[in-house]
Backbone as a printed PyTorch tensor [residue, N CA C, xyz], in Angstrom:
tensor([[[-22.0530,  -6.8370, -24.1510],
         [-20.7780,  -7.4960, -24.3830],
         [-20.8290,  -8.8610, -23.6980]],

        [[-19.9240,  -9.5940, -24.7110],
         [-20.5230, -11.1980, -23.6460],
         [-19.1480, -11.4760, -22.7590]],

        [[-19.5530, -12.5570, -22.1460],
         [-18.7800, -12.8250, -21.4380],
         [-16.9590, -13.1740, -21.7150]],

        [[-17.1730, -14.0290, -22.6240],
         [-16.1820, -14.7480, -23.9940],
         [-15.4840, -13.4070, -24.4220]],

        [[-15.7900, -12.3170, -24.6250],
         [-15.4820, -11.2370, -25.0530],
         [-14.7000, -10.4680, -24.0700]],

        [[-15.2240,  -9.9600, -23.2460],
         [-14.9860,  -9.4150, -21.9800],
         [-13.4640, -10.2080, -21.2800]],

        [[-13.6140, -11.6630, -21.0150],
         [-12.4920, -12.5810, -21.0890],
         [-11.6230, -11.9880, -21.9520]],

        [[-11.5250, -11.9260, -23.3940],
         [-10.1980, -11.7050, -24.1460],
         [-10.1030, -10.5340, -24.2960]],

        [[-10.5110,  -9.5470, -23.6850],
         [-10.2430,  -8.1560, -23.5880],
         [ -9.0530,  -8.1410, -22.6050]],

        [[ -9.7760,  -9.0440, -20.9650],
         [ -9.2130,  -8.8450, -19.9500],
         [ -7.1470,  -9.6870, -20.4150]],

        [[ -7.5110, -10.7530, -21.0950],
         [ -6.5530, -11.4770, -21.3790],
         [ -5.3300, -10.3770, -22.4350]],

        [[ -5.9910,  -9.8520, -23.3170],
         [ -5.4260,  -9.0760, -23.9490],
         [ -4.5220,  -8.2290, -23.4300]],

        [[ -5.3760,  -7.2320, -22.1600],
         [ -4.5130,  -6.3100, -21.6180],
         [ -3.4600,  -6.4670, -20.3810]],

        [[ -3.6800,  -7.8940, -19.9300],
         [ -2.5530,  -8.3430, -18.9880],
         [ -1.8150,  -9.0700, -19.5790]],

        [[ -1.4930,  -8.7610, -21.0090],
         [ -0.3350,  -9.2210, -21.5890],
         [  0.4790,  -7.7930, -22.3210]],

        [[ -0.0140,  -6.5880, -21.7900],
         [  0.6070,  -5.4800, -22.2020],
         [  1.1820,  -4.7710, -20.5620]],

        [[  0.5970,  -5.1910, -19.7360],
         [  1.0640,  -5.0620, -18.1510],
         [  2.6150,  -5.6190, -18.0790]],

        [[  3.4030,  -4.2840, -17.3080],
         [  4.6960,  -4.8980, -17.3950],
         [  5.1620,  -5.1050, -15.8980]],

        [[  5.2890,  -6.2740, -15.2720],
         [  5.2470,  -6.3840, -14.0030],
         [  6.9450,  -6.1610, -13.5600]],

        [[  6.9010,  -5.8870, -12.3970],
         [  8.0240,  -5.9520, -11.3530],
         [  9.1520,  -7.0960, -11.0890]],

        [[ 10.3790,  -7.2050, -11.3820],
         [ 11.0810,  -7.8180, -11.4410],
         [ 11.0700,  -8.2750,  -9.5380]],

        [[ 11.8010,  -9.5160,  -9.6400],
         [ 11.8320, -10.0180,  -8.1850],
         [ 12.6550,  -8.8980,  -7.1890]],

        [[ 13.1510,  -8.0420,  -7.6840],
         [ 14.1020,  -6.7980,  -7.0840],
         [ 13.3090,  -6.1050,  -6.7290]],

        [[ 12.6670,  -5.5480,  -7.8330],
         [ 11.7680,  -4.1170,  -7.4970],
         [ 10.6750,  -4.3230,  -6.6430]],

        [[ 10.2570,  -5.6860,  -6.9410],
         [  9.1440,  -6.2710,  -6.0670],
         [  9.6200,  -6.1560,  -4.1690]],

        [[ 10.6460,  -7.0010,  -3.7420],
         [ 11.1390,  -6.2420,  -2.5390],
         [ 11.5220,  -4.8260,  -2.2390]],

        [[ 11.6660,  -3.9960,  -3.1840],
         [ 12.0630,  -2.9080,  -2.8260],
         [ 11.5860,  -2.5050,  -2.5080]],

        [[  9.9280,  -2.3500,  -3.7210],
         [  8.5310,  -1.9830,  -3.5580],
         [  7.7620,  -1.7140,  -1.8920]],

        [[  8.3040,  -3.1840,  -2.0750],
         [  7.7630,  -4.1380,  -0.2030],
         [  8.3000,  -3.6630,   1.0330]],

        [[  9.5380,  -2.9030,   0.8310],
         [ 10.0830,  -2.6060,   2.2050],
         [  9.9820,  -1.1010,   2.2780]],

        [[  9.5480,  -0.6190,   0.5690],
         [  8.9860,   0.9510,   1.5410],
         [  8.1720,   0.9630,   1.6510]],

        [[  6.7030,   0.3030,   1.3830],
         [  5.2450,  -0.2580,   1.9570],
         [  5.5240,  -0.4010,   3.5260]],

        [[  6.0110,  -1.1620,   3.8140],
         [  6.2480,  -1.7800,   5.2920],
         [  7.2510,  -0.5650,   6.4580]],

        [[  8.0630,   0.2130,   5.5960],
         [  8.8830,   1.3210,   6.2540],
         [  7.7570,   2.6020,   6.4990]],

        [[  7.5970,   2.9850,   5.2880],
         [  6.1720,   3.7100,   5.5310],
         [  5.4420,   3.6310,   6.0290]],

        [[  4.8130,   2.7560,   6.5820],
         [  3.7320,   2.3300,   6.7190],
         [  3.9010,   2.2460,   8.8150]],

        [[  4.8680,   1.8590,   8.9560],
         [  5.3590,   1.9400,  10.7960],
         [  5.5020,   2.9940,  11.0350]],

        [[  6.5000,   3.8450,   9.7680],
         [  6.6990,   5.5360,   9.9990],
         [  4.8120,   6.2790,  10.3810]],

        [[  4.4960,   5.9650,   9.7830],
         [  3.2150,   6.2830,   9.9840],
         [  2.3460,   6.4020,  11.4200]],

        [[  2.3570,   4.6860,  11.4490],
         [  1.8190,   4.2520,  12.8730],
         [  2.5890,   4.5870,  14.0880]],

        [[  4.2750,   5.3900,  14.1560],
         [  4.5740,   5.3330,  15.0780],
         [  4.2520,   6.8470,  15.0040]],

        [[  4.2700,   7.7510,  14.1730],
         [  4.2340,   8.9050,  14.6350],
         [  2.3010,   9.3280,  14.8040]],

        [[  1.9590,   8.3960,  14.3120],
         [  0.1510,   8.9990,  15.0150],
         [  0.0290,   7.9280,  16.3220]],

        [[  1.0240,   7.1830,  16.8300],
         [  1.1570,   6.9330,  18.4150],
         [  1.7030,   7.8410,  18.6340]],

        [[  2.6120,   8.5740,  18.2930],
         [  3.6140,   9.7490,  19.3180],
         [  2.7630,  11.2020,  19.6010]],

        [[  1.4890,  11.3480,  17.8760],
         [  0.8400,  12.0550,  18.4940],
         [ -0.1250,  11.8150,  19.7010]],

        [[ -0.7970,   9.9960,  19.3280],
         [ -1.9830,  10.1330,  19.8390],
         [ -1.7970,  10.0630,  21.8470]],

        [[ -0.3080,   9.9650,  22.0110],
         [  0.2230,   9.7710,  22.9520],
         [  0.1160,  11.5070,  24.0300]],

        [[  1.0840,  12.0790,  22.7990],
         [  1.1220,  13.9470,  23.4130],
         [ -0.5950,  14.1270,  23.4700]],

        [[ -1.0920,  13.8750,  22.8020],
         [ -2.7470,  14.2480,  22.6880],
         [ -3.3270,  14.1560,  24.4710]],

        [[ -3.3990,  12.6300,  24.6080],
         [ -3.6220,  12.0270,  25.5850],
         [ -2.5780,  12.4450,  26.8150]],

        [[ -1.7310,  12.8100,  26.7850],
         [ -0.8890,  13.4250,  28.1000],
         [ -1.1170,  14.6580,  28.6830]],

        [[ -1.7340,  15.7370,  27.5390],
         [ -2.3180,  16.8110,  27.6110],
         [ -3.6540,  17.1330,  27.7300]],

        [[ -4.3230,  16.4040,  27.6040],
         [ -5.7110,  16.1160,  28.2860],
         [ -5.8400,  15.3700,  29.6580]],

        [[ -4.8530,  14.5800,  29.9030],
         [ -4.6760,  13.9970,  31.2200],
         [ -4.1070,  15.4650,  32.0530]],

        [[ -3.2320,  16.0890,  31.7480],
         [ -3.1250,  17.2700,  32.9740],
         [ -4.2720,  18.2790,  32.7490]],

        [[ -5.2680,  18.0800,  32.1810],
         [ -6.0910,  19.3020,  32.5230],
         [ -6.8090,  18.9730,  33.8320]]])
């Protein structure tokens, strides 16, 4: 397949892609970013109990 080809394939199908309105796009973004702390704070809260309980042995 050539290149030229491959191009209007790619062109083709990011004109059937239906993107995210400027709304959904933040919405998207703030449960990325909510999630994403939820995450990091609770594998600190474990990695914290982990480490407190190996410190009293």
């Amino acid at each position: 397949m050539s290149m030229f080809k491959f191009l209007k394939n790619v062109s083709r199908e990011m004109k059937k892609v239906t993107w995210p309105t400027g709304k959904e796009l933040s919405s998207y973004t703030v449960t990325v970013i909510a999630t994403v702390a939820f995450i990091a704070v609770f594998f600190a809260a474990i990695d914290a109990l982990i480490s407190f309980f190996l410190n009293m042995l």
